[in-house]
LOPAFI-707641 format. One record per atom (N, C-alpha, C): chain; atom name; x, y, z. Coordinates in steps of 0.2 Angstrom, whole numbers, always signed. Each point is the difference from the previous one (the first is absolute). Layout:
LOPAFI-707641
> kette, atom, x, y, z
> A, CA, X, Y, Z
...
//
This chain:
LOPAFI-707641
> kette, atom, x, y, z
> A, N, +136, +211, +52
> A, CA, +1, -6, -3
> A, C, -7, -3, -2
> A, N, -2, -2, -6
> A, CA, -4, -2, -2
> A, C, +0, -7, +3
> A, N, -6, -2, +2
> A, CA, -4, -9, +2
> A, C, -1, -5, -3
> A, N, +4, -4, +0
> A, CA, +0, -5, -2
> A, C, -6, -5, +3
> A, N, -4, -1, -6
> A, CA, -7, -4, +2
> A, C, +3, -9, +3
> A, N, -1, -1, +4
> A, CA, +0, -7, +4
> A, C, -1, -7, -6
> A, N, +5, -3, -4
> A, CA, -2, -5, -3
> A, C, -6, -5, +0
> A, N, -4, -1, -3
> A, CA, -7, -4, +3
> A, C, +1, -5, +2
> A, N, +6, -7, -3
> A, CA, +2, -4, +3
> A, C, +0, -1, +7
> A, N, +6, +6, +1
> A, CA, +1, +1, +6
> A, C, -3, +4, +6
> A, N, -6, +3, -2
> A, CA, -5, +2, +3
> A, C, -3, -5, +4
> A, N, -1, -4, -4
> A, CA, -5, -8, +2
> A, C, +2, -3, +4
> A, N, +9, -1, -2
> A, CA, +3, -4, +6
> A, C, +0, +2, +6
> A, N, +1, +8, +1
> A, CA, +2, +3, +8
> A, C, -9, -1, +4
> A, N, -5, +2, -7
> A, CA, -9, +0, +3
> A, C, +0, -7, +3
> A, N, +3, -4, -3
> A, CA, -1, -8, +4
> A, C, +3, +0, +4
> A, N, +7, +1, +2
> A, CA, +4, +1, +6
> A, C, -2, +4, +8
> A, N, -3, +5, -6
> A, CA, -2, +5, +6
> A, C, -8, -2, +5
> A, N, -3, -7, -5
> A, CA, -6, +1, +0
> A, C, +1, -7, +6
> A, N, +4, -4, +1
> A, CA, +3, -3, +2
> A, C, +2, +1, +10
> A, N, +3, +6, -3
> A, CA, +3, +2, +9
> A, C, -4, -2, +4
> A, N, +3, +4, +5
> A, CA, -5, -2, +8
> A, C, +0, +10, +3
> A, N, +5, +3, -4
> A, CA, -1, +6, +1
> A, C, +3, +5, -5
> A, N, -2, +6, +1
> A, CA, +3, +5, -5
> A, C, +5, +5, +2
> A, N, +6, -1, -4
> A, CA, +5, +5, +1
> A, C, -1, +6, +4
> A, N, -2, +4, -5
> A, CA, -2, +7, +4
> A, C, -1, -3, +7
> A, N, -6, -2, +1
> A, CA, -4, -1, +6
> A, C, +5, -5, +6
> A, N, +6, -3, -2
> A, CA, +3, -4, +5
> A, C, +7, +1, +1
> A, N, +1, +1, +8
> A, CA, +8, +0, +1
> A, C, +2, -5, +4
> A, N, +0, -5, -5
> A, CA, +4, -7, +0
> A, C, +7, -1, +0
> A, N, +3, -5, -2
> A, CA, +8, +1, +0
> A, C, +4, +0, -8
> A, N, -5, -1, -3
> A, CA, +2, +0, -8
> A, C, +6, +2, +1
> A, N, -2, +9, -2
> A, CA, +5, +4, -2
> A, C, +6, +0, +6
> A, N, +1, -4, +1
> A, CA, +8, -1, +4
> A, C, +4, -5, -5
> A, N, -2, -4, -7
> A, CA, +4, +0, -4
> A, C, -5, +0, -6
> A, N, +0, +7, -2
> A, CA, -5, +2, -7
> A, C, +2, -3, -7
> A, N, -6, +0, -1
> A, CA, +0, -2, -8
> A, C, +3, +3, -5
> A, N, +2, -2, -6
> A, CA, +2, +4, -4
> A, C, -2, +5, -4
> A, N, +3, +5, -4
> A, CA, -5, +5, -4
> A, C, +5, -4, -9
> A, N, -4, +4, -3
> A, CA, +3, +0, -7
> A, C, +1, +5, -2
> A, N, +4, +3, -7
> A, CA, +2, +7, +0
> A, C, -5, +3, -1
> A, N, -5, -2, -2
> A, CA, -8, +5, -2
> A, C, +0, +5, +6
> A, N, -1, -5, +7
> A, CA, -2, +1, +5
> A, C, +10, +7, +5
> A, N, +3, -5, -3
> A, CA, +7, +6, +4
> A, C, -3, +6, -3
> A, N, -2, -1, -6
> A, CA, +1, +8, -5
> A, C, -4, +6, +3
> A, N, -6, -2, +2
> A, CA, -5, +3, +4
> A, C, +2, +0, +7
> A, N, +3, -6, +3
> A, CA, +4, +3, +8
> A, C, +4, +6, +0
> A, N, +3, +2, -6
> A, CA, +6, +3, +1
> A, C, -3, +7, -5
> A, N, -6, -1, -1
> A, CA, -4, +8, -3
> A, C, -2, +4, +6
> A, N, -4, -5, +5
> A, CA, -2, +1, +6
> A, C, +5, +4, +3
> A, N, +5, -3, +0
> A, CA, +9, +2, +4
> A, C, +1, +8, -2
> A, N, -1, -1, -8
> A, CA, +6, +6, -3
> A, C, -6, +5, +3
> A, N, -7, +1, +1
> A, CA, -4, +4, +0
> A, C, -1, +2, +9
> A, N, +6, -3, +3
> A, CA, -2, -2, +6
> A, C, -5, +1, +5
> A, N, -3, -5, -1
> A, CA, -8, -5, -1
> A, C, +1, -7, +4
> A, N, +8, -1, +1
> A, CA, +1, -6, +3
> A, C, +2, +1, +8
> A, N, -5, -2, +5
> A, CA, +3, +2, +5
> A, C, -2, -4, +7
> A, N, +5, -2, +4
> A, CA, -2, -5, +6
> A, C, +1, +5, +6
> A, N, -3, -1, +4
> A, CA, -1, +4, +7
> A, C, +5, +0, +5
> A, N, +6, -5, -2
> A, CA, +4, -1, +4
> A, C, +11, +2, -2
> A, N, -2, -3, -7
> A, CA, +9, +1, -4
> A, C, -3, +6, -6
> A, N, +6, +2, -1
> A, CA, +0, +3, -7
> A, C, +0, -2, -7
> A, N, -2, +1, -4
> A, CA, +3, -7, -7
> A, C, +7, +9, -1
> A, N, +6, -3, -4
> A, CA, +5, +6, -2
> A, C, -4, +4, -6
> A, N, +1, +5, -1
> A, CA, -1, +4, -3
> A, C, +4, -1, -7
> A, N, -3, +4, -4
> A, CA, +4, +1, -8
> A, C, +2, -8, -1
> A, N, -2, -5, -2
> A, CA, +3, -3, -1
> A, C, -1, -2, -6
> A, N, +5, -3, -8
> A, CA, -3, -4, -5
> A, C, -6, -5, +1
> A, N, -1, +1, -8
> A, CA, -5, -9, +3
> A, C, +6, -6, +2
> A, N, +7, -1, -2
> A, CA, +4, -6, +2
> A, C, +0, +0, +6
> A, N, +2, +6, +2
> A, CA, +2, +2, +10
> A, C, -7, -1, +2
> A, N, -3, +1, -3
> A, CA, -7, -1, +6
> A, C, -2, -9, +1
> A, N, +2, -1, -7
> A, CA, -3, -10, +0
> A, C, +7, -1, +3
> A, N, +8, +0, +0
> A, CA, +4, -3, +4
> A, C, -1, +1, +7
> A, N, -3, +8, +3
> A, CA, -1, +0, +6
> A, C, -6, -6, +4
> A, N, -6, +0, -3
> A, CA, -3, -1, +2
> A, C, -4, -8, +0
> A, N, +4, +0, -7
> A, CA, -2, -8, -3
> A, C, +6, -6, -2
> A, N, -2, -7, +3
> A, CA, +5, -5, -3
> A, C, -5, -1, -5
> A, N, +5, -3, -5
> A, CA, -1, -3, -8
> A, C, +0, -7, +1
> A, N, -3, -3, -6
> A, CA, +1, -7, +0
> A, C, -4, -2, -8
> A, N, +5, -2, -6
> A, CA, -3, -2, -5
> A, C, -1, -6, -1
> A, N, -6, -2, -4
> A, CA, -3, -7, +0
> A, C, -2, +0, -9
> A, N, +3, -7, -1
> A, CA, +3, -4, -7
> A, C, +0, +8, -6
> A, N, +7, +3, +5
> A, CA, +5, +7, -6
> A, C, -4, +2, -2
> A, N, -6, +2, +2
> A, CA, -5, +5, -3
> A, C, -7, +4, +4
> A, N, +0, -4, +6
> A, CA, -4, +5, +5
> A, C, +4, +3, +7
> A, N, -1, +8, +1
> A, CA, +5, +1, +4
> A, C, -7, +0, +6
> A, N, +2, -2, +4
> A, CA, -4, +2, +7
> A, C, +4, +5, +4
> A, N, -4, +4, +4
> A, CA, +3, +3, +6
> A, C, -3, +1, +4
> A, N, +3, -3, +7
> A, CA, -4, +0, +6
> A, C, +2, +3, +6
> A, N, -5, +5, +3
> A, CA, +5, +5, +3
> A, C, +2, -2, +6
> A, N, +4, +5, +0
> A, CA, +5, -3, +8
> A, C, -4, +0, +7
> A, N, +3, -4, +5
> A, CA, -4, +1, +6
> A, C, +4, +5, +7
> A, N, -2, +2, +3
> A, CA, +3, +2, +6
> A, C, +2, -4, +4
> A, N, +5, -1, +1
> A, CA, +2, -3, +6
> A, C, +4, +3, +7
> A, N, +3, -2, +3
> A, CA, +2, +6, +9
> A, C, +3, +3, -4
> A, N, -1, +6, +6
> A, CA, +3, +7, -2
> A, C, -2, +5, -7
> A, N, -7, -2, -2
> A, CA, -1, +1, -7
> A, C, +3, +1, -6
> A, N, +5, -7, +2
> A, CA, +5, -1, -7
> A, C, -8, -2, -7
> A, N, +4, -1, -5
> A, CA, -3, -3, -3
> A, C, +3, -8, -4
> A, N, -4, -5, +1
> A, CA, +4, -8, -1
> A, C, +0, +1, -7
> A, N, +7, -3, -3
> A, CA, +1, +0, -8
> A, C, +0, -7, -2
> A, N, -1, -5, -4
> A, CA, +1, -3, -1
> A, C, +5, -1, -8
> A, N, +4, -6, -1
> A, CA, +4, +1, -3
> A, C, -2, -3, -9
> A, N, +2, +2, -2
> A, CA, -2, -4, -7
> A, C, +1, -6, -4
> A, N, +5, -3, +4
> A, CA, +2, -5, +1
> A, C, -2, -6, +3
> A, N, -3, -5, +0
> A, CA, -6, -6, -1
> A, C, -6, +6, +5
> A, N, -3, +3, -3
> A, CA, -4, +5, +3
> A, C, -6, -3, +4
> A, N, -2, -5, -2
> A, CA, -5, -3, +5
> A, C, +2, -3, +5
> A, N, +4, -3, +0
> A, CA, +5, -7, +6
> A, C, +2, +9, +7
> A, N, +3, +5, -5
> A, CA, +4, +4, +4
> A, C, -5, +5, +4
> A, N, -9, +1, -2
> A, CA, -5, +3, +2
> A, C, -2, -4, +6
> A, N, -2, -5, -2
> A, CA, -3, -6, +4
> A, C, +6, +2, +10
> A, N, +6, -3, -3
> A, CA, +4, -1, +4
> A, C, +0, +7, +4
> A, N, +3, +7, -3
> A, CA, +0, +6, +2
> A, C, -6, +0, +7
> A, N, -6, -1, -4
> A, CA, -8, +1, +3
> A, C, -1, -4, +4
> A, N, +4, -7, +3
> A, CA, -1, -1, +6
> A, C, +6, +0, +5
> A, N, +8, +4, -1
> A, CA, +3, +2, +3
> A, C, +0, +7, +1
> A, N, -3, +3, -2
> A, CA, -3, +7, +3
> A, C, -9, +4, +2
> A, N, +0, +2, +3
> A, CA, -7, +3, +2
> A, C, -1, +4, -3
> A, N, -7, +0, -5
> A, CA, -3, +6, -6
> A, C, -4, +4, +7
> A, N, +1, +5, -2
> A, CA, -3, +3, +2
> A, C, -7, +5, -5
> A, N, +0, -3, -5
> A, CA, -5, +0, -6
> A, C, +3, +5, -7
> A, N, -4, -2, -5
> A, CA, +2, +3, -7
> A, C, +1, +8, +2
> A, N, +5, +1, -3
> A, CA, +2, +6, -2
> A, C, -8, +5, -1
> A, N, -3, -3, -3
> A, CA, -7, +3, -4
> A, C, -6, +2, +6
> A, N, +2, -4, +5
> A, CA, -5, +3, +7
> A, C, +0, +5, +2
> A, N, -6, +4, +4
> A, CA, +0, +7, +2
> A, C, +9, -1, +8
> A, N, -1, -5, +3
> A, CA, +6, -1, +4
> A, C, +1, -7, +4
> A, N, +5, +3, +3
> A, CA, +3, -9, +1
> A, C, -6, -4, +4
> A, N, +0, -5, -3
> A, CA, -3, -4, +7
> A, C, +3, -3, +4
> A, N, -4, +1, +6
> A, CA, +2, -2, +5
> A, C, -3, -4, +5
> A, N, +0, -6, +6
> A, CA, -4, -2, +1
> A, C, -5, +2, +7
> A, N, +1, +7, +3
> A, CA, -2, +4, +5
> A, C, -4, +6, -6
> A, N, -1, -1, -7
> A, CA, -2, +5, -2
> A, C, -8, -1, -1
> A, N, -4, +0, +2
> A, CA, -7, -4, -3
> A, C, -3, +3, -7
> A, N, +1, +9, +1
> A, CA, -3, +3, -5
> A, C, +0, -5, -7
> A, N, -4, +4, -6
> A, CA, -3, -3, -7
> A, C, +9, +5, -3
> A, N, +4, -6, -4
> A, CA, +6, +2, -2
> A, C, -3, -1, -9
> A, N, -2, +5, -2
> A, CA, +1, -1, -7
> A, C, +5, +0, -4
> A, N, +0, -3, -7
> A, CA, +4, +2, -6
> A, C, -1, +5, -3
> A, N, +3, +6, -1
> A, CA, -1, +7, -2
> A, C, +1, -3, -9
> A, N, -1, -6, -3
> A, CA, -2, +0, -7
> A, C, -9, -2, -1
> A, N, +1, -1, +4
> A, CA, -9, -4, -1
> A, C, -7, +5, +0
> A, N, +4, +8, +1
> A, CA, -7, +4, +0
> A, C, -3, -1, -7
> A, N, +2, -2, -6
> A, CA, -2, +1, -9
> A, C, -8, -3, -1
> A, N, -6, +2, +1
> A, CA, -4, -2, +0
> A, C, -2, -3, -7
> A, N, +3, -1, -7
> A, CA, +2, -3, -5
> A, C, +3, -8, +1
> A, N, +3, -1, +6
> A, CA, +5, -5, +0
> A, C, -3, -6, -3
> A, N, -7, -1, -1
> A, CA, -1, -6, -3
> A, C, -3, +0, -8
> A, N, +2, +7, -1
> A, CA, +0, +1, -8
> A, C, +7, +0, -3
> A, N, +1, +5, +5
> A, CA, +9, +0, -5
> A, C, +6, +0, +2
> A, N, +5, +2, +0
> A, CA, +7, -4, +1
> A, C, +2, +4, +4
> A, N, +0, +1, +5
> A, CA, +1, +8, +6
> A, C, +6, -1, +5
> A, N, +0, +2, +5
> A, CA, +6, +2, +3
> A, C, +3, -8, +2
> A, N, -7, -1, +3
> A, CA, +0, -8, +5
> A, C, +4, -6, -2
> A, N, +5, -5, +1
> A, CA, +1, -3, -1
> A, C, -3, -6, -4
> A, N, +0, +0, -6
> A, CA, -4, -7, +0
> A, C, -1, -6, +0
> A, N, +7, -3, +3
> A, CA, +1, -6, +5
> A, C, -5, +1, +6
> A, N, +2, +6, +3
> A, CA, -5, +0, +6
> A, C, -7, +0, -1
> A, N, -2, +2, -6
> A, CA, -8, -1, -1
> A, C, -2, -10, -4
> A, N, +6, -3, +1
> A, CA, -1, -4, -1
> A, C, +1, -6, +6
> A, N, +2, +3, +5
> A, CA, +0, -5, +5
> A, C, -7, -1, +4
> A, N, +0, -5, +5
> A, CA, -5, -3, +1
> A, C, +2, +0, +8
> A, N, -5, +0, +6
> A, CA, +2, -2, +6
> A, C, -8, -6, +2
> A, N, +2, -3, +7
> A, CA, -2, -5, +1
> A, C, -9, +4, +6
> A, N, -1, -4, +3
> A, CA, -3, +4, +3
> A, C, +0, +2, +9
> A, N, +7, -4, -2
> A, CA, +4, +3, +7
> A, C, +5, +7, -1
> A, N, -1, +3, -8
> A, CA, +3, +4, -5
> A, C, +10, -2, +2
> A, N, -2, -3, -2
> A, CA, +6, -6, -1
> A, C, +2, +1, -7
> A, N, +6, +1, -4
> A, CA, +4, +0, -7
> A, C, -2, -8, -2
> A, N, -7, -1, -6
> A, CA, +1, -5, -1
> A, C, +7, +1, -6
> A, N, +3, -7, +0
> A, CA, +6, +2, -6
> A, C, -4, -5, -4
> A, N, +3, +4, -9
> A, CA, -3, -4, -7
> A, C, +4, -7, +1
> A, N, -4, -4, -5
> A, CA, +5, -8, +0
> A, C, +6, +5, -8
> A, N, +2, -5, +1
> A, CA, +8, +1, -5
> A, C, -3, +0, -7
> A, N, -7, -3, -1
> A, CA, -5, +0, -9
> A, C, -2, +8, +0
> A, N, -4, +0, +6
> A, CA, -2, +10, +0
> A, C, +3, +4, +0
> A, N, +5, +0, +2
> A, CA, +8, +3, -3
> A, C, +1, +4, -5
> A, N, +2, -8, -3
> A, CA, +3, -1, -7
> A, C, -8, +4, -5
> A, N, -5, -2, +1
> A, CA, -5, +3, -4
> A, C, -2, +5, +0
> A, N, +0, +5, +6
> A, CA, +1, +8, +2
> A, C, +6, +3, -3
> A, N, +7, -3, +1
> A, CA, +5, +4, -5
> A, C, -2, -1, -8
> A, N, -1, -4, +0
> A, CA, +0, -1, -9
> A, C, -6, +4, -2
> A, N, -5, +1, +5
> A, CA, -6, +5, -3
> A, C, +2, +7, +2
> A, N, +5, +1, +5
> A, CA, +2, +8, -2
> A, C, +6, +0, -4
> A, N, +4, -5, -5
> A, CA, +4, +1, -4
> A, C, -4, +3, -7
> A, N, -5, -5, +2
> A, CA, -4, +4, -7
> A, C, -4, +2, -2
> A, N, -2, +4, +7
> A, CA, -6, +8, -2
> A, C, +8, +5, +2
> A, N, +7, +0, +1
> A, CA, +5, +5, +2
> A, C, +5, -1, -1
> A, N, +1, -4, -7
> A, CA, +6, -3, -2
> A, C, +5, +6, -2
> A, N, +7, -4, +3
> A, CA, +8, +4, -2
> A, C, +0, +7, +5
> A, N, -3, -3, +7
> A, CA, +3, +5, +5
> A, C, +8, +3, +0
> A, N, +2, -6, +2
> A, CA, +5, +1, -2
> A, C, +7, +3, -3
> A, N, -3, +0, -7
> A, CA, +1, +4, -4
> A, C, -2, +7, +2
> A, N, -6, +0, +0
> A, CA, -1, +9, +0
> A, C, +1, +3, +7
> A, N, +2, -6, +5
> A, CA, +4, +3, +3
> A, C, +6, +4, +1
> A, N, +4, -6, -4
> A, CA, +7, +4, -2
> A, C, +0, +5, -3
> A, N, -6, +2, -5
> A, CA, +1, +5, -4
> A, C, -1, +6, +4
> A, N, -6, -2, +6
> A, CA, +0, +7, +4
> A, C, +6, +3, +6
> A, N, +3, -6, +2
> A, CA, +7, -1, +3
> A, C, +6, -5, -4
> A, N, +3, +1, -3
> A, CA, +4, -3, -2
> A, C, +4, -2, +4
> A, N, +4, +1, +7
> A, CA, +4, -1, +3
> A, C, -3, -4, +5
> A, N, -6, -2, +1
> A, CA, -2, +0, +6
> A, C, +0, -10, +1
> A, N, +0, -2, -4
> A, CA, -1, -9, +0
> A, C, +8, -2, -3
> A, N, +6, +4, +0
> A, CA, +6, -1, -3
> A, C, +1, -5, +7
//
């Protein structure tokens, strides 16, 4: 699959964000990814090239084999559309017994938020394995090897490259304007996900 070069716009904004931190993904096993960021379809399209080539692998579960690209985004990812035209997916988490939590599509942020503090994550689907809190070892994300990641549009989610933590590596969270201004700039370097979702699933947002 050919590489999508990194919008410059939005190049800028994560170089600031990232310039910002108190530390670096790769390099930290914080708590972030116990409820991860989102990816955009650029980003699934390449999670799931990774998959078909099986290239996608955590040291602990399986991901299922053969699967479409629908079955692979249902299995692994909840959706959440923002003003009818940007699809978000955020992959699921582990919770006991290595279920995976799903969240419904239905007021999808009220019904996250709430999920997320009446169950234990055991971290994004996307980690090498669950965390744990007797585990000390370095838990990576098995998307984050792409040494490109800050030129082009790679496996990593890019929510996650746009969070920030404190210097206790604390989730800082964006104010509700940083938000709004982050959606409407990936509406418009990645406009009518949506759409070209459906086209490559049709049944999957029914």
């Amino acid at each position: 699959m050919p590489a999508l070069k990194m919008p410059e716009q939005i190049r800028l904004v994560l170089e600031a964000r990232r310039e910002a931190a108190f530390s670096r993904c790769h390099e930290c096993d914080a708590g972030c990814c116990n409820g991860p960021g989102f990816a955009i379809l650029e980003n699934v399209m390449q999670i799931y090239e990774r998959y078909r080539r099986g290239l996608l692998v955590r040291s602990d579960l399986d991901f299922e084999p053969g699967m479409t690209l629908g079955q692979f985004v249902f299995s692994y990812f909840d959706r959440a559309i923002i003003n009818d035209g940007l699809l978000l997916f955020f992959p699921k988490m582990v919770t006991d017994d290595s279920r995976l939590l799903s969240v419904p599509p239905w007021n999808f942020w009220q019904a996250r938020e709430y999920l997320l503090r009446r169950n234990r994550s055991y971290g994004c689907i996307f980690l090498d394995r669950r965390r744990t809190d007797d585990d000390t070892r370095f838990n990576p994300c098995i998307l984050h090897g792409n040494p490109k990641i800050q030129e082009e549009i790679t496996e990593m989610p890019i929510d996650c490259m746009y969070c920030q933590c404190s210097a206790l590596r604390q989730i800082v969270k964006p104010r509700a304007e940083e938000s709004s201004q982050w959606f409407r700039l990936l509406e418009t370097h990645f406009p009518g996900s949506v759409q070209r979702y459906k086209a490559l699933c049709p049944d999957d947002l029914e």
